[in-house]
N, C-alpha and C positions, 0 to 999 in steps of 0.2 A: 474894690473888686478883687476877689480874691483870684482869679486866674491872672490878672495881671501882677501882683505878687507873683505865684507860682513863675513867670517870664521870665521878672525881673532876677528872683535869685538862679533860674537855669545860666541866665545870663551872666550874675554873680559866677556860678561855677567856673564858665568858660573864662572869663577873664581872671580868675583867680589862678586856673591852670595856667594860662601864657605868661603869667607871668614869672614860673618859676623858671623854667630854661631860661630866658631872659637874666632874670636877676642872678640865679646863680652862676650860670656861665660870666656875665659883669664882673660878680665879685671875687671871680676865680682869676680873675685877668684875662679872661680868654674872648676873641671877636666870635661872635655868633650872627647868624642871619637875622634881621629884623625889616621892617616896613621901610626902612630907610636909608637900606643900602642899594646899590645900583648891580645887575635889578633888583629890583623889591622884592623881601623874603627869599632871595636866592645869594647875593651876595653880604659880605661879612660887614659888620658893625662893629665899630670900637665897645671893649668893654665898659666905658663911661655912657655910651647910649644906652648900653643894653642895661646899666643899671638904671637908669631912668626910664628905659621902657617898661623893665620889671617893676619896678615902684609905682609907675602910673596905674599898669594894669590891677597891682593892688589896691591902692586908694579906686579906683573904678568898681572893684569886686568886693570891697568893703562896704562903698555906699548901698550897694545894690542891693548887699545882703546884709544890713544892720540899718537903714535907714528907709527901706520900702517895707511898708508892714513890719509884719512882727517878726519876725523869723526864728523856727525853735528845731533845734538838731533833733530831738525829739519827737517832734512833729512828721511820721512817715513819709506823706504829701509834700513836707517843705526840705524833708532829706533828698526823695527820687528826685523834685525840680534841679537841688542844687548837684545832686551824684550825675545826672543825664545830662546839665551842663560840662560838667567837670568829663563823662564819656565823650560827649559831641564832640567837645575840641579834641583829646588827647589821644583818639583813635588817628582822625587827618594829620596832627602836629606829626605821630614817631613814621609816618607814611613821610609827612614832605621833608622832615630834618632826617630819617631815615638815610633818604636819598644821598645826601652829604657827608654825613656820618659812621657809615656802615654800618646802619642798624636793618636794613634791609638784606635779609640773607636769599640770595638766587634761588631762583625759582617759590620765593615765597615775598614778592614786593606785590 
């Protein structure tokens, strides 16, 4: 079924995105928010989580998008699924790590 392809790599996108704040924040040595700090996604992570968070969500965003269907960069239909994954998350992510970060400039959050 080809729309369930098309899901799966939107889904490839999103998880490919979270997982670069993740990983490279890790690998820089720096604590970043993650699912498993207290609270969840608000409070900091050791940089050893977060490289294993970023790692996971790769291998998650690899299968999705090399092991569901075909998948071809090439293919317009299978670039929009995995670029409107890759939009979905990365618009909410600079919104909610914004907030911590000062990427949120007043009067434009």
């Amino acid at each position: 079924m080809e729309w369930l392809h098309l899901v799966s790599w939107f889904f490839g996108g999103a998880f490919l995105t979270n997982a670069v704040p993740h990983f490279v924040s890790g690998v820089m040595g720096k604590p970043f928010q993650s699912p498993f700090a207290t609270p969840s996604g608000q409070g900091l992570s050791s940089s050893t989580v977060n490289v294993l968070w970023g790692f996971l969500n790769l291998v998650v965003g690899y299968v999705l998008l090399c092991h569901v269907g075909d998948f071809d960069l090439r293919n317009t239909s299978d670039g929009v699924a995995l670029g409107l994954g890759v939009l979905a998350l990365s618009l909410p992510s600079a919104r909610h790590f914004g907030r911590f970060h000062g990427g949120n400039t007043p009067g434009h959050s």
